[in-house]
N, C-alpha and C positions, 0 to 999 in steps of 0.2 A: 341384431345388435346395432347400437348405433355407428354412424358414419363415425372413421376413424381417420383425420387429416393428415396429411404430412405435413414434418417441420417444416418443410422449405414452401408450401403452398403460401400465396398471398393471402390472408382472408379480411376483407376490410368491408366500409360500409358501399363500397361501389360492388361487392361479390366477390368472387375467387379466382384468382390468378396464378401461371405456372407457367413451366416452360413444359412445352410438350414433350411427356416420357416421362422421364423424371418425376413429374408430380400430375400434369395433366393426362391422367389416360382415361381411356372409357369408362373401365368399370366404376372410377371416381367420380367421374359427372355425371353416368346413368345414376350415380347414391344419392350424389347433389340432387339432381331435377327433380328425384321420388320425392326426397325431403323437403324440397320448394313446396312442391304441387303437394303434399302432402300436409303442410303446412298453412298453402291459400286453406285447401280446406276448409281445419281446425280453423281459419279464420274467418270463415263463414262466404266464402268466396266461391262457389262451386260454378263459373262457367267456364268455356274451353280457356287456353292460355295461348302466346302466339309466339313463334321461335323463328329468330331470323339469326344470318348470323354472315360475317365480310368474310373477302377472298383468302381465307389463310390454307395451306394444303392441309391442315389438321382438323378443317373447317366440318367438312360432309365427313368423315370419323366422329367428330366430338358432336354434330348437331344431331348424328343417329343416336348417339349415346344419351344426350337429350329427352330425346321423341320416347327412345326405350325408358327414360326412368319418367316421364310424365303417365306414359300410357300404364307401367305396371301399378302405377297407383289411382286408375282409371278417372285420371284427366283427358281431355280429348285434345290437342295441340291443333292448330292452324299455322302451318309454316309458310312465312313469306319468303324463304330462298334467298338470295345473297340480295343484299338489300344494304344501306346506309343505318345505324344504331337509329338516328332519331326519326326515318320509317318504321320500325319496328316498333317507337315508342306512340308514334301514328296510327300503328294499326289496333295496336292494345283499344285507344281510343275509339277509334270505325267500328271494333266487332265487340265491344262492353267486355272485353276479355279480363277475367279476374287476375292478370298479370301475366307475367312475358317472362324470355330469356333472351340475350343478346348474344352471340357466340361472339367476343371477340378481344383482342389484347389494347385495343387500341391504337396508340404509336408505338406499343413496343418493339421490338423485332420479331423476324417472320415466328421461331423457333417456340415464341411463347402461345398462348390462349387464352380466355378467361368467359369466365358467366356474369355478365350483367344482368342483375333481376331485378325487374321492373313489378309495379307495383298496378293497383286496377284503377290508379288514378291518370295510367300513360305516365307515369314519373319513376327514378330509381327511387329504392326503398330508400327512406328517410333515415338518422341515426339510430333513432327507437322502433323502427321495426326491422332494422337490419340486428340489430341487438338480441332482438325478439326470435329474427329466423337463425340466427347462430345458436342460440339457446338452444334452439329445437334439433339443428344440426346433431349437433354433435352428442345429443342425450335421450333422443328419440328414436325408437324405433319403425318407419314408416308402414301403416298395414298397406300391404300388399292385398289388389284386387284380384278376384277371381275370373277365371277362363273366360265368363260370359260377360266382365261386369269391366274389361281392359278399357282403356283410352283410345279414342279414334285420331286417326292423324290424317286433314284436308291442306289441300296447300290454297295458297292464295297469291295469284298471279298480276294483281292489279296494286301492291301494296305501294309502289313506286306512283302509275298512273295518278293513284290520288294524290301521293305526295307531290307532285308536280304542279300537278291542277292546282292543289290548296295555294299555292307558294303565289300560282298565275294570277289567282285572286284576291290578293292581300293590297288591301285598300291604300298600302304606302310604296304600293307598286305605279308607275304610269307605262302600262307594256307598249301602246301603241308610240310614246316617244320613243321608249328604247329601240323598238323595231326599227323606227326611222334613222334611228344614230349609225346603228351598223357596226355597236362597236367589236371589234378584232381582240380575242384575247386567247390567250396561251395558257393553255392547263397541263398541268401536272397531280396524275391523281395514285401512281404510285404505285400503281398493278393493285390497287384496293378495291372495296365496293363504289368505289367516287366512278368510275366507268360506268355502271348502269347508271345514274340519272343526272351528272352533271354536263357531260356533252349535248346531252338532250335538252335540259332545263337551258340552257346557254341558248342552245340553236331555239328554241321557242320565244328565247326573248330578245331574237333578231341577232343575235352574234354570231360571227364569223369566227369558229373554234379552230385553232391548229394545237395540237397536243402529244403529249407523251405519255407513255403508260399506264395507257385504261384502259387496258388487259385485264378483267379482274381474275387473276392464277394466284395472287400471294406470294409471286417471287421479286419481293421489292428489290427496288432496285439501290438503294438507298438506303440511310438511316430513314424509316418512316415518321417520325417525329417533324414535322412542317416548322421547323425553326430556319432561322436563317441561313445560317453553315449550311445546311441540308438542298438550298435551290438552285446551286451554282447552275444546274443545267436546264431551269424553269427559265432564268437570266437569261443565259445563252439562245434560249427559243425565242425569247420575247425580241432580244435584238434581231436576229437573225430573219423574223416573219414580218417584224414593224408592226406588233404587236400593241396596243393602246394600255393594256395589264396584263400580269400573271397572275393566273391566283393554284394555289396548292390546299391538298386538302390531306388529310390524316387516311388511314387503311379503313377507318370506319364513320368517317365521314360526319363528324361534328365540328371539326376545328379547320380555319380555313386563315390560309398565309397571304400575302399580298406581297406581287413584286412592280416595280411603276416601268413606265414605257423604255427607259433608260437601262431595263434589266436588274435596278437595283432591289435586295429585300425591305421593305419598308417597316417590317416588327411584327409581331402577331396584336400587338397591343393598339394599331394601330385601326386595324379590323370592326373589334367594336366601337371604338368613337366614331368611324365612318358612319355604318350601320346605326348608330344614336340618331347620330345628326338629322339623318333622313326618319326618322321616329319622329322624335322631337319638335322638330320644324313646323309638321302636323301637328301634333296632340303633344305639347308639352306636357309632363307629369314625373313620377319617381323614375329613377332610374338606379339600375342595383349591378352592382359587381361586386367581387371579393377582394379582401385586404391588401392581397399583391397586384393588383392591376395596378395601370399608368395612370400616373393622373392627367393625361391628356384626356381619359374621357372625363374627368372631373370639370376637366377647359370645358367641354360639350357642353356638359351639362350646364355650366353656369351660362355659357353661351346662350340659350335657350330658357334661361331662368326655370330652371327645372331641377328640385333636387336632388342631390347622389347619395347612395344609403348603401353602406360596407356591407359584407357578411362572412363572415369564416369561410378559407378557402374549401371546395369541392361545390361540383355541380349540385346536390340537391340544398346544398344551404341556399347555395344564391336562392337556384327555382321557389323554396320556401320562402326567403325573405319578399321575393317579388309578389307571392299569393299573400303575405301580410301589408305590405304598401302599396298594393293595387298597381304594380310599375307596369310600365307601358313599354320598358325594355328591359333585359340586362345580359348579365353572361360576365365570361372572364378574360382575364388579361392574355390568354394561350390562345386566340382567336374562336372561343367561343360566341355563338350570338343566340341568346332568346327573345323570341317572340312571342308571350304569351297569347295576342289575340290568334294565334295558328297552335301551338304547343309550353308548354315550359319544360323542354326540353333545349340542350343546344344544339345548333342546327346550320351544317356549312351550306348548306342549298341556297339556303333564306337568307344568310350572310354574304355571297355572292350576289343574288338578289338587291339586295339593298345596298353593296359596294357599289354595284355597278347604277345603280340609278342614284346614286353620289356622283359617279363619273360623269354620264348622262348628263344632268342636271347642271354640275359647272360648266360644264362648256370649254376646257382645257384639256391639258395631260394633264395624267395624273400623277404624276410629282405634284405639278402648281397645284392642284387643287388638296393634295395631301397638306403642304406647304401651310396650309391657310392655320395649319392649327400648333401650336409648339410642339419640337422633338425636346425630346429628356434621353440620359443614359442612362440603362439599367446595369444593376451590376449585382450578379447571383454566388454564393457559395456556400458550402455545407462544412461543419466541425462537427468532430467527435461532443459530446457534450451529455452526460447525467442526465436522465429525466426529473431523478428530486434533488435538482438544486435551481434548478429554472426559475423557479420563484426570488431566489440571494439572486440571481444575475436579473433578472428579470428590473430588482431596486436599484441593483449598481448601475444598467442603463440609464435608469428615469434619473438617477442622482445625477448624473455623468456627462447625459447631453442635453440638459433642459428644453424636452422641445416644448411647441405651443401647447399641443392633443398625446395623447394617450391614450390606445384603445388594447385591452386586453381580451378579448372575446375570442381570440385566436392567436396563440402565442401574444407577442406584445408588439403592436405600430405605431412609430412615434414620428411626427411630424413638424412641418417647420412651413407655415401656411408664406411668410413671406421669402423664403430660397424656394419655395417653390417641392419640397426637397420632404422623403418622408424615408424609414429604414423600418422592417420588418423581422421579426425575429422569430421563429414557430419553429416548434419538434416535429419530427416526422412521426406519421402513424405508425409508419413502420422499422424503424432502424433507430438505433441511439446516437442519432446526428442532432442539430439546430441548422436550421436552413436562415440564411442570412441573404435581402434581399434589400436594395436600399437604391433608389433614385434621385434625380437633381438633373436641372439646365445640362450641368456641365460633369465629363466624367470623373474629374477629379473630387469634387466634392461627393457622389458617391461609393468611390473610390476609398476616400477617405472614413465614410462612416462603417464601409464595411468593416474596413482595418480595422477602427476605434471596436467599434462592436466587439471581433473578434479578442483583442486585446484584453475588455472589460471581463471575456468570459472564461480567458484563460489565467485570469487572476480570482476569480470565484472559487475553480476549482482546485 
């Protein structure tokens, strides 16, 4: 019979999400994995697939559960063991593997899990073939192999190594300056997978690590979400060792925080302009983020006379939009960075990386050298709101606050090129909220459009 969900499971186009017990148990993700791997198949995909998965305690339960539903539909899996997501999406690529699984929740909290299912391009499934493998989910029945014909399960112990190396060799690196700088930085990786290769990748490229918890056990310590509220005690290290940066990184190790020498958090949005900049400098070209990023990297990029090209938020729009405009960077406003000449995936490795040869590079602290570029206030909130009436609110904004642009590609971004000043309006995939996000110089101004926003759409209703 086919797979049968629970209400409460996430299932979106990034995979299936849960809190463990409740919705995440074995025998549900041994269904899922058949069904993946049952599916590459049918889609003509027949090599091994590669299962890695971050420090969660649920991790080695749910990654056997895994292994057992690839192998009973004789897939053969290659496990790289706790590893960072965008490893995982590294190795797919190394071994021509017809697709992956990522065991992990992200920044959720410890208690949850999820399947990231990667595709055999090294990228998560796109909207149209997450569509595709939902379909198959939940109305397919997977054949199951026979006794002789099971899945083999090889591990692979090097899937980090390389990811190191790759990062060591990345043409918008100069290691041999960095070695010589010495610079001192303060990590915080949050008992996640950021333990196996960010202390390493640091000390490789001449820095002096003092740090807290890269432990990888999955007993965060913390809300793991790398927001600012969340680094009081990354601050506190940095003061404390005379530390030149902080930087923090997510339980799975795509998104990466920045704190400057003075302890303070500097934004996640702050991340990729940095990491532009040091792009850019080199090889001017496209550069891609999604609808809610800062427009501080938009500052970047005109800096560098280089264009900036939006995309609906979630990671495989951007990576897609960046394979249509050739970008030479991009990622999103939550401190993701891609790199396509390495991956198009997001990636906190290669984002430290290229912070710190930002640091490097000026010749300051890094405040001053953050400094060089405008701060803005962002200001976030979510309302109850109808999915079919979005469209009436949707007009009473455009009537309401005349901006310059209008972009609907993604709920609705309306913009104001000379305040500097832009407001975003988008439904959640998942809930019947409108997520209301809106920027500017100053916090009052969008402060205020939030307000207005919210105002226009409780007169809609």
């Amino acid at each position: 019979m086919p797979l049968r969900l629970p209400d409460d499971l996430m299932v979106s186009v990034s995979g299936v999400r849960g809190r463990v017990g409740p919705s995440m148990t074995p025998e549900l993700i041994a269904g899922v994995a058949a069904a993946f791997g049952s599916w590459l198949l049918d889609e003509g995909q027949d090599g091994p697939v590669i299962m890695g998965r971050d420090s969660r305690t649920s991790g080695p339960m749910l990654g056997r559960a895994v292994l057992a539903g690839f192998q009973s539909v004789g897939v053969d899996v290659i496990d790289v063991g706790i590893v960072p997501t965008p490893t995982v999406l590294l190795a797919v690529d190394h071994h021509g593997a017809a697709g992956g699984i990522a065991v992990t929740a992200s920044h959720n909290p410890a208690e949850w899990n999820a399947l990231k299912l990667i595709s055999s391009e090294g990228m998560f499934l796109d909207g149209e073939a997450s569509l595709a493998f939902r379909e198959y989910l939940t109305t397919q029945d997977p054949e199951r192999a026979p006794w002789d014909e099971l899945g083999e399960v090889t591990s692979d112990p090097s899937a980090v190594d390389r990811h190191v190396g790759a990062i060591l060799e990345l043409p918008q690196l100069d290691v041999e300056r960095l070695e010589r700088r010495k610079l001192k930085v303060a990590l915080d990786c949050v008992r996640g997978a950021g333990g196996v290769i960010m202390p390493r990748l640091l000390e490789d490229l001449g820095c002096e690590v003092v740090s807290i918890h890269t432990e990888p056990d999955g007993f965060f310590p913390r809300d793991p979400e790398p927001t600012a509220e969340h680094l009081a005690e990354l601050g506190e290290l940095v003061r404390e060792s005379g530390a030149d940066i902080g930087l923090a990184v997510d339980p799975d190790v795509d998104r990466l925080s920045l704190v400057d020498e003075k302890g303070t958090p500097l934004g996640e949005d702050l991340t990729l302009a940095l990491a532009a900049a040091v792009v850019l400098r080199e090889t001017p070209g496209p550069l891609v983020t999604n609808l809610s990023t800062s427009r501080v990297v938009e500052d970047v990029a005109d800096a560098y006379e280089s264009p900036l090209v939006r995309a609906p938020v979630g990671e495989i729009n951007v990576a897609r939009r960046m394979q249509v405009e050739d970008a030479v960077i991009g990622g999103e406003g939550n401190g993701g960075v891609i790199l396509p000449n390495l991956h198009l995936t997001r990636d906190a490795p290669v984002a430290a990386a290229l912070v710190l040869q930002y640091l490097c590079d000026a010749e300051t602290t890094f405040s001053r050298a953050a400094a060089d570029w405008p701060s803005y206030a962002i200001v976030k909130t979510k309302v109850s709101f109808p999915r079919e009436q979005l469209e009436g609110a949707y007009t009473a904004l455009v009537e309401d606050l005349d901006a310059d642009t209008e972009d609907r590609t993604d709920g609705l971004r309306l913009a104001w090129a000379k305040e500097r000043a832009w407001l975003h309006v988008r439904p959640s995939g998942t809930e019947p909220i409108v997520r209301l996000i809106a920027e500017a110089p100053e916090a009052e101004r969008a402060e205020a459009l939030v307000a207005r926003a919210d105002e226009l759409l409780k007169g809609v209703v």
